[in-house]
PAZAPA-4460 file (N, C-alpha, C; in steps of 0.05 Angstrom, whole numbers, plus 32768, in hexadecimal, padded with zeros to 4 digits):
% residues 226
    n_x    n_y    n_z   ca_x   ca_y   ca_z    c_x    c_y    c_z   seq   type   mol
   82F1   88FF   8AE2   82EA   88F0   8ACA   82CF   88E3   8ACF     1      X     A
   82BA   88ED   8AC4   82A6   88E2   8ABA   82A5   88B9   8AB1     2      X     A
   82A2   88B0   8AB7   829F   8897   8AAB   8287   888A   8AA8     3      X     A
   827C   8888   8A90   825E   8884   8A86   8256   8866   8A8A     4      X     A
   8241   8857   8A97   824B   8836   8A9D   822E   882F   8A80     5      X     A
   8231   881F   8A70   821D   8819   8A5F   820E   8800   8A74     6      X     A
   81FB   87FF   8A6D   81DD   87F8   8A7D   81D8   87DE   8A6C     7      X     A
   81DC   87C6   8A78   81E2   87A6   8A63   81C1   87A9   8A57     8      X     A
   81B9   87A5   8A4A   81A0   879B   8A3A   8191   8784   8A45     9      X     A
   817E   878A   8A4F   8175   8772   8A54   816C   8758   8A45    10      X     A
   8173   8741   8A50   8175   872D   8A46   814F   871F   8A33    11      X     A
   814B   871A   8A18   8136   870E   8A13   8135   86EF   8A16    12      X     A
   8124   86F2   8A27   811C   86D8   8A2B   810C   86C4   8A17    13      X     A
   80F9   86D8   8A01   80ED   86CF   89F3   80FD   86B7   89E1    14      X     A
   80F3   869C   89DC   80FE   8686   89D3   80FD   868D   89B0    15      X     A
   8113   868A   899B   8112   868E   8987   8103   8677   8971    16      X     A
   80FE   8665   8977   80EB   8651   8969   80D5   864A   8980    17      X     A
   80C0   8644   897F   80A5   863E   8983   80A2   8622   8979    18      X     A
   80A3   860A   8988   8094   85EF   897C   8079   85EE   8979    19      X     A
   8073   85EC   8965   8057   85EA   8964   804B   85CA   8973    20      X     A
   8036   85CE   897E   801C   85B3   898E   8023   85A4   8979    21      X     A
   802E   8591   8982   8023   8578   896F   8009   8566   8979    22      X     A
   7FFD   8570   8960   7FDE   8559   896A   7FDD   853F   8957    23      X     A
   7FE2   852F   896A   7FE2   851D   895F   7FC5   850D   894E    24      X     A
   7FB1   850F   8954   7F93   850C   894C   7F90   851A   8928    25      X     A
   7F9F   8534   892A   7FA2   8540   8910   7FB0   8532   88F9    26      X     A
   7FC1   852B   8908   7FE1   851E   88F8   7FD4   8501   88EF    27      X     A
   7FD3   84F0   8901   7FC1   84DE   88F3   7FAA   84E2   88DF    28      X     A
   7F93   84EE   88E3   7F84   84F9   88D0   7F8D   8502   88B9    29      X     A
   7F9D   8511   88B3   7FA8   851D   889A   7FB6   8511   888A    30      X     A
   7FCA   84F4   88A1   7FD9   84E1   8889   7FC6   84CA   8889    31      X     A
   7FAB   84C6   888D   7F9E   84AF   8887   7F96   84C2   886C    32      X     A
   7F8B   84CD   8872   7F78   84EB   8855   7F8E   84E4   883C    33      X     A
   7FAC   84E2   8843   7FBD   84E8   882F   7FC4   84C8   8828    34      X     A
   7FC1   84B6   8833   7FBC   84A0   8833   7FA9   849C   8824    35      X     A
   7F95   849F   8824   7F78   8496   880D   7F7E   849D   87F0    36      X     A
   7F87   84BE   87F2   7F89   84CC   87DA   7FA0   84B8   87C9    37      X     A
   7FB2   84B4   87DB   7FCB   849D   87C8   7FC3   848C   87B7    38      X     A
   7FAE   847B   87CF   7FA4   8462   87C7   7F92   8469   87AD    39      X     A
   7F7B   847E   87A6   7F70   8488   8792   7F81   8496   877E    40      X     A
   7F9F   8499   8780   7FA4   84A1   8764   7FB5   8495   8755    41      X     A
   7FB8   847B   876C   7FC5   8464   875E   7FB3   8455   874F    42      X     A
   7F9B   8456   8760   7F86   8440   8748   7F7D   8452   8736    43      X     A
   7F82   8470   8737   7F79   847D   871B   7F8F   8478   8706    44      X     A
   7FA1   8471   8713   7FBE   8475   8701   7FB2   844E   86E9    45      X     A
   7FB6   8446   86F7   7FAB   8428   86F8   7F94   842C   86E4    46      X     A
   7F7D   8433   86E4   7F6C   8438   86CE   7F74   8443   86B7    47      X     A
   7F78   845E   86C1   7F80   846D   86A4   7F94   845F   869A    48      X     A
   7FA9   8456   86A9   7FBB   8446   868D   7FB1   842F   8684    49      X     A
   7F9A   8424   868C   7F90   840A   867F   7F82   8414   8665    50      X     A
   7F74   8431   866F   7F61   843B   865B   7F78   8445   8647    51      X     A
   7F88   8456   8643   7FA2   845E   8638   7FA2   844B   8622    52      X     A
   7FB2   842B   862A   7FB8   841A   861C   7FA4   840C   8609    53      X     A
   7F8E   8409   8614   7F7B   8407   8601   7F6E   841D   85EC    54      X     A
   7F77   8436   85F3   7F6D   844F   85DF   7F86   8448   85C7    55      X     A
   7FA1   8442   85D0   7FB7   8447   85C2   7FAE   8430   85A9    56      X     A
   7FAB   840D   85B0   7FA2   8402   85A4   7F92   8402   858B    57      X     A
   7F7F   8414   8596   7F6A   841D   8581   7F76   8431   856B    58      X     A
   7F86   843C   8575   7F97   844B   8554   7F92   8461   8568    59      X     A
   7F8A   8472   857F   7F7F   8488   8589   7F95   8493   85A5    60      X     A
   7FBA   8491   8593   7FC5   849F   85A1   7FC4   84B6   85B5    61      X     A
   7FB7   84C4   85A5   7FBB   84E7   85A9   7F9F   84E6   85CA    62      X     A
   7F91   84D4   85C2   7F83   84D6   85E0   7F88   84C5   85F5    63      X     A
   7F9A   84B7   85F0   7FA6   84A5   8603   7FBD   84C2   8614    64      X     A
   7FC5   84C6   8604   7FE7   84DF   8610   7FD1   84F7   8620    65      X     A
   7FB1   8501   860F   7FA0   8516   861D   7F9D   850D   8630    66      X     A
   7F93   8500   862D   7F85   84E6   8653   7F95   84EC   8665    67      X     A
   7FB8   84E3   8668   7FC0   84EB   867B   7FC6   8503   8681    68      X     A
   7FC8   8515   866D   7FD1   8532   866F   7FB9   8539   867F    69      X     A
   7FA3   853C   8675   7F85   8540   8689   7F89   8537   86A4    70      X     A
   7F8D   851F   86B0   7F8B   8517   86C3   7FA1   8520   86D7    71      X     A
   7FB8   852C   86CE   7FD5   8535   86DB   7FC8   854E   86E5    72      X     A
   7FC1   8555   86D1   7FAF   8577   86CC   7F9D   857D   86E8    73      X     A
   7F8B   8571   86E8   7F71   8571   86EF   7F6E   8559   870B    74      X     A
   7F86   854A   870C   7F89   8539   872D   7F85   854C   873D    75      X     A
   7F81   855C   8748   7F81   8564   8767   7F5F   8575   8768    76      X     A
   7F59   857F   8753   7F36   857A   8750   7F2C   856C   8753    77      X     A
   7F36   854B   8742   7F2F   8536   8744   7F27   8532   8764    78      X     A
   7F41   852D   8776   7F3A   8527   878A   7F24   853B   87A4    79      X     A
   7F21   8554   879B   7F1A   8566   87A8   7EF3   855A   879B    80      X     A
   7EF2   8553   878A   7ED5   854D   8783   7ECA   8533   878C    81      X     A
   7EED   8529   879B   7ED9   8504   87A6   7EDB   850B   87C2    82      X     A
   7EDF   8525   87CC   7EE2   8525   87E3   7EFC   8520   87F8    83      X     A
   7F0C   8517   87E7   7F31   8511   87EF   7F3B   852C   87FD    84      X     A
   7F56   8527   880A   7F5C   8541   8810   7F69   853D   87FD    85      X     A
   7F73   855C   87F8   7F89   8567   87E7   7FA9   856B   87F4    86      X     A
   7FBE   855E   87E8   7FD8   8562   87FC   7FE3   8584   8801    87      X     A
   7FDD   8590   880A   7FEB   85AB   880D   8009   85B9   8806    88      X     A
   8022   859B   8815   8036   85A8   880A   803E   85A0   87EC    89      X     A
   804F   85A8   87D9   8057   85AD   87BF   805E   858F   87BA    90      X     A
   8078   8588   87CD   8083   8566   87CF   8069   8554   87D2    91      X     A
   8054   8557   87DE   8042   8541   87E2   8033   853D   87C3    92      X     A
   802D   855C   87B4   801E   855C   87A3   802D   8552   8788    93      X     A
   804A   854E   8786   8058   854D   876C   8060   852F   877A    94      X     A
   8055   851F   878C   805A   8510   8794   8044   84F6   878B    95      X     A
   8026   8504   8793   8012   84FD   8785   8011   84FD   8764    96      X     A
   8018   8513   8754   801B   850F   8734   802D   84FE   872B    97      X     A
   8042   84F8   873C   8056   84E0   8730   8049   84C9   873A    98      X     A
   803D   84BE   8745   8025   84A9   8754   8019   84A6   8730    99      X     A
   800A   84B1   872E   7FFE   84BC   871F   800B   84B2   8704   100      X     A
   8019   84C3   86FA   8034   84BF   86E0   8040   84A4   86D9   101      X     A
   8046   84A8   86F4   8053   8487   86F2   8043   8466   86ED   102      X     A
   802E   8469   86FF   8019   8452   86FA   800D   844E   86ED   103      X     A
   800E   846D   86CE   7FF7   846A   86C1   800D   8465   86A6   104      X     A
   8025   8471   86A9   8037   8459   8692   803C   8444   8699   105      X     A
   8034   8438   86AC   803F   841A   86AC   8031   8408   86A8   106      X     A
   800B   840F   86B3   7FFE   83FF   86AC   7FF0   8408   868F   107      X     A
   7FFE   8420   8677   7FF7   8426   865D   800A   840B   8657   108      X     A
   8028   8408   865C   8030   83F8   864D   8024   83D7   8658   109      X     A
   801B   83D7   8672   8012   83B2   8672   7FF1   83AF   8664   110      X     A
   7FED   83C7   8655   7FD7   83C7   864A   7FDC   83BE   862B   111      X     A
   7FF1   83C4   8622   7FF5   83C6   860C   8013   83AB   8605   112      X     A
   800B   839A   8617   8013   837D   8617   8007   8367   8622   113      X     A
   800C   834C   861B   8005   8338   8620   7FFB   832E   8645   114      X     A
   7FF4   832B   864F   7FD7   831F   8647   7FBF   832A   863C   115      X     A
   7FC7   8345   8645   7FB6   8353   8644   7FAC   8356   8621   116      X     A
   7FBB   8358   861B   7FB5   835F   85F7   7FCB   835E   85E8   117      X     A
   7FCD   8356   85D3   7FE4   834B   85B7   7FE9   835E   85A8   118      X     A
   7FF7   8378   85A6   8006   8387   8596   8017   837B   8586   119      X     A
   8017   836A   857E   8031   835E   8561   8021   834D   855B   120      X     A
   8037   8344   8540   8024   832F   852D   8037   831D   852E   121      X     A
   8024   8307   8525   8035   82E2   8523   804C   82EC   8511   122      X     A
   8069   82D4   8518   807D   82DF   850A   8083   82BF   84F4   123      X     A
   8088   82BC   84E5   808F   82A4   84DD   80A3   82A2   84D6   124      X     A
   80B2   8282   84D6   80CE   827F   84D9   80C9   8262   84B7   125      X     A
   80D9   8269   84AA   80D8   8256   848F   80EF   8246   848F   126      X     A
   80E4   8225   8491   8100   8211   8491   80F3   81FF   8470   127      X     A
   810B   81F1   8472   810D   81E7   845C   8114   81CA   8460   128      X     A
   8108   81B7   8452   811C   8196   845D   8132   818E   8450   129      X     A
   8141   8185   845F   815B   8184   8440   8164   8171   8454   130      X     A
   8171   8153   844A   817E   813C   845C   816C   812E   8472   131      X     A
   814E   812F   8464   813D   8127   847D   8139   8130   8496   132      X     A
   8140   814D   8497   8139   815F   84B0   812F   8176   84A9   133      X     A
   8124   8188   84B4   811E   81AE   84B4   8131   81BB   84B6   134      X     A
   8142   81C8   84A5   8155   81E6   84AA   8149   81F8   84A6   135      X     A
   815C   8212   84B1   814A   822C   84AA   814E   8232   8490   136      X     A
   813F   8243   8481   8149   824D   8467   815B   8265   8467   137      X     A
   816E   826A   845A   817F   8286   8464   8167   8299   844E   138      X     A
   8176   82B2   8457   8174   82D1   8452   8184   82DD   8441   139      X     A
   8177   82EA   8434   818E   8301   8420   8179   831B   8424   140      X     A
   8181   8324   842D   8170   8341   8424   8155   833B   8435   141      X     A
   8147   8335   8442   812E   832B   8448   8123   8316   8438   142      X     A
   8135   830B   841F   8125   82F4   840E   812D   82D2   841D   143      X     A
   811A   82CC   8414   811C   82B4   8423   812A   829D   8400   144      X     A
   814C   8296   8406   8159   8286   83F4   8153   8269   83F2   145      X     A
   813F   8260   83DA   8138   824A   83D5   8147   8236   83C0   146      X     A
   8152   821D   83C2   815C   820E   83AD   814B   8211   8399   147      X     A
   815D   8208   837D   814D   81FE   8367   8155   81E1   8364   148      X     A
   815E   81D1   8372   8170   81BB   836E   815D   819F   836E   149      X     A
   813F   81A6   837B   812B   8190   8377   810C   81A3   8377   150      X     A
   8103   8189   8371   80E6   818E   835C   80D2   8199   8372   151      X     A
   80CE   8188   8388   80C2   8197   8398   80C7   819B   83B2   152      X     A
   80C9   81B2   83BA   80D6   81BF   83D5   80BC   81BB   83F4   153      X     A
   80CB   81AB   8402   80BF   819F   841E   80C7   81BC   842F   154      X     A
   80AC   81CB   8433   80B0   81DB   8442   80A0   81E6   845A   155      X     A
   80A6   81F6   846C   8097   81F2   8487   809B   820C   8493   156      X     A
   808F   821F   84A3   8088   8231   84A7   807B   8238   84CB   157      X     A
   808F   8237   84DA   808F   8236   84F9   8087   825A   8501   158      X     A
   8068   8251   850E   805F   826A   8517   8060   826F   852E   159      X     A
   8069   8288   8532   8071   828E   8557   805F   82A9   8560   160      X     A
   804E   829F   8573   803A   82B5   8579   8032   82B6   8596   161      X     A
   8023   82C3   85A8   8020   82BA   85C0   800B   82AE   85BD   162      X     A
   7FF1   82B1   85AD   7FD9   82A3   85A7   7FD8   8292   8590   163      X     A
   7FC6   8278   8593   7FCE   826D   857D   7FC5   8277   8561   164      X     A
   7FCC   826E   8549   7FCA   8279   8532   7FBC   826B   8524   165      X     A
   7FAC   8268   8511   7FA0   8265   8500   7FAA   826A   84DF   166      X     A
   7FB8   8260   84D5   7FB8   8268   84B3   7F9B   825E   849B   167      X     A
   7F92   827D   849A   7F85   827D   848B   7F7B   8273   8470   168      X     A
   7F98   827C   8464   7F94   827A   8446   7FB9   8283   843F   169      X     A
   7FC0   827B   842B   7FDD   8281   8423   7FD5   8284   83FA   170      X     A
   7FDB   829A   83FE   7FE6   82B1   83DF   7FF8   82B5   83D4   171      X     A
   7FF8   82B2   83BD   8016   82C3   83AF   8000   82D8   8397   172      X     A
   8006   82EC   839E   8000   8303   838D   800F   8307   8372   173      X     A
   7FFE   8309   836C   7FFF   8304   8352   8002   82EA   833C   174      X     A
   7FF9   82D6   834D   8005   82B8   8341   7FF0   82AD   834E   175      X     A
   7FF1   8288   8343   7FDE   827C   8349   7FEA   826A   835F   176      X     A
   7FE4   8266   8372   7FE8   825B   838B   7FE6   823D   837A   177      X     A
   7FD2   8236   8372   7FD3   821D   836C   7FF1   8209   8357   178      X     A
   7FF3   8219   834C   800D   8211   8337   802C   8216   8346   179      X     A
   8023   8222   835B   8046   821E   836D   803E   820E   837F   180      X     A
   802A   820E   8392   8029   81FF   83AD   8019   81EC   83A4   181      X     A
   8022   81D1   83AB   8014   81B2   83A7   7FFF   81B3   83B7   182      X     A
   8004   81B4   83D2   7FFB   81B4   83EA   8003   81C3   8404   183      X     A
   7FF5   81C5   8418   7FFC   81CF   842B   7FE7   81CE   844B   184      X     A
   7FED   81CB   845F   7FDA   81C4   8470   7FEA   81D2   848C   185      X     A
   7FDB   81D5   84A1   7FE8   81DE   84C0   7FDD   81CE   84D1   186      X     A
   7FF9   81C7   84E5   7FF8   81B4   84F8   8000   81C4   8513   187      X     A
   7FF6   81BC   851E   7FFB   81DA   8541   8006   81F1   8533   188      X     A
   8016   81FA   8534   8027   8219   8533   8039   8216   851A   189      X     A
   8035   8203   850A   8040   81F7   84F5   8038   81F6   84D7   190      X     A
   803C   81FF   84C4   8033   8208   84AC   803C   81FA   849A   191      X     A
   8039   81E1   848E   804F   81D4   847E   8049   81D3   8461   192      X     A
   8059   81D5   8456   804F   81E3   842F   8066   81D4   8420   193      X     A
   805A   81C7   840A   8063   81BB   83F9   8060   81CF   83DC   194      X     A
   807A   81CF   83D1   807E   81DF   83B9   8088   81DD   83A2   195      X     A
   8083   81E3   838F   808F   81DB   837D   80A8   81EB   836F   196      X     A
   80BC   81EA   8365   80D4   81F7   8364   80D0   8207   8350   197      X     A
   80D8   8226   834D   80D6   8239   833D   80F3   8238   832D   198      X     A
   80E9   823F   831A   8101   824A   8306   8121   8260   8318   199      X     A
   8133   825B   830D   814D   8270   831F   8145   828C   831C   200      X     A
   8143   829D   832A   8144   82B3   8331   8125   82B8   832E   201      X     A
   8117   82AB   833A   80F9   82AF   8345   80F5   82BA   835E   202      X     A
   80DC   82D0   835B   80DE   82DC   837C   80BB   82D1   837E   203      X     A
   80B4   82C2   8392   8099   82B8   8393   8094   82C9   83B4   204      X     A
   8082   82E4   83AE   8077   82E9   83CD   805F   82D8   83D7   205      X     A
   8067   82D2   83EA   8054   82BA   83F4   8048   82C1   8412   206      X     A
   8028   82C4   840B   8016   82D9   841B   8007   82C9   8435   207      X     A
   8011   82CF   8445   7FFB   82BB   845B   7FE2   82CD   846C   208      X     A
   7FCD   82C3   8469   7FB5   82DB   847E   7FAC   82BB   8495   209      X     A
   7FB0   82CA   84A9   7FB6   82BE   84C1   7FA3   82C5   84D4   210      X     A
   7F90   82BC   84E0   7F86   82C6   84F8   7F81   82BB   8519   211      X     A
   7F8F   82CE   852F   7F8B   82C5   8548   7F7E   82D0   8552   212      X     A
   7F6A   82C1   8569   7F5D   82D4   857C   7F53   82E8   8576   213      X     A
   7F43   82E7   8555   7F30   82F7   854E   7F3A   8313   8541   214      X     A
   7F5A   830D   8541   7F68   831D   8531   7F73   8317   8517   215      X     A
   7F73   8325   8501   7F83   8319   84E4   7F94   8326   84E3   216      X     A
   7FA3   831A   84D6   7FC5   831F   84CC   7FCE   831D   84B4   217      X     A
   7FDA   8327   84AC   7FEB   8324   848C   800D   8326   8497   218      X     A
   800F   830A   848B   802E   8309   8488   803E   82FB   846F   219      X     A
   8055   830D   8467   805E   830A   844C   807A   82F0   8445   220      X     A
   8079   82E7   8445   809B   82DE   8439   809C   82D7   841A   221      X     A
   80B9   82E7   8416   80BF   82E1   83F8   80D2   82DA   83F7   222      X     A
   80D4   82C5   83DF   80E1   82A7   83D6   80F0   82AD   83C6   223      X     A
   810E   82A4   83CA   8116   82AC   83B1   812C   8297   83A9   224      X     A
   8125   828F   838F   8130   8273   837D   814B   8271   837A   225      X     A
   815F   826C   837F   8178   8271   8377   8186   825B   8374   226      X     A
***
């Protein structure tokens, strides 16, 4: 009997992973590089949403929303033309556009508030004196419910704004200001108007132009006699 012996294979020695040199001189270099670029697209983020919020202001949506689309677009040119490095892997680069995204809505919206700038208008609050004190006047519908029960109505008009207010001038459209309102004068944030009582089921819109900080305002309340 023949008996065939198989011949073992020799063993590879070759190692199946390879560590690559770590140089450390590189490694530093490349996360300071990625370091700068951070720091520059956070302060781009930081501009453009300042610029953003002030485009939006101006009535000029549609180039406030382009601005950042451009700049999401066109970031890694950006940095390749100031001389930045560029991040190579995918995570560093969608890492940088949210840098980016994120800082430039946050400082669109602290652009598009106080201190920085006043998006709303003065609101006014209408009291009435009744028992030798100020109440509020109630509501029906948005009308402001006035007695007819005396001749002339003690009334006052509390303005709430972040800047102070100025009342201009006070209107009733279509009517003569002078034959309803006796008088009327403003004391700090305070509007106080003396009136004379309308007939029952009178609607008197009563017009205020208001201006703060170089801004005017129109605000309405209507009176109604009951």
């Amino acid at each position: 009997m023949n008996i065939t012996r198989k011949m073992a294979k020799p063993k590879n020695d070759a190692p199946i992973f390879v560590e690559p040199e770590f140089n450390e001189k590189t490694y530093i270099r490349e996360e300071r590089d990625r370091a700068k670029s951070t720091i520059l697209v956070f302060l781009l983020g930081i501009g453009s949403g300042l610029l953003e919020g002030f485009l939006q202001l101006e009535g000029l949506y549609y180039l406030s929303a382009l601005l950042l689309l451009f700049l999401m677009y066109a970031l890694f040119r950006l940095l390749k033309m100031m001389g930045l490095r560029v991040p190579e892997r995918n995570s560093h680069k969608f890492y940088m556009i949210m840098v980016l995204l994120l800082t430039s809505i946050l400082f669109w919206s602290v652009a598009l508030n106080p201190p920085l700038s006043v998006n709303t208008s003065p609101s006014l609050s209408l009291e009435i004196m009744e028992g030798g004190k100020y109440i509020s006047v109630g509501q029906s519908n948005g009308e402001f419910i006035l007695p007819v029960n005396q001749s002339v109505l003690n009334l006052r008009d509390q303005i709430y704004f972040v800047q102070n207010v100025t009342v201009l001038s006070i209107s009733i459209p279509g009517s003569s200001v002078s034959g309803i309102i006796k008088n009327s004068h403003q004391f700090g944030n305070t509007e106080y108007i003396n009136m004379t009582t309308q007939p029952v089921d009178t609607l008197i819109p009563l017009a205020f132009y208001l201006e703060s900080g170089g801004r005017y305002f129109n605000e309405t309340q209507t009176l109604y006699f009951k």
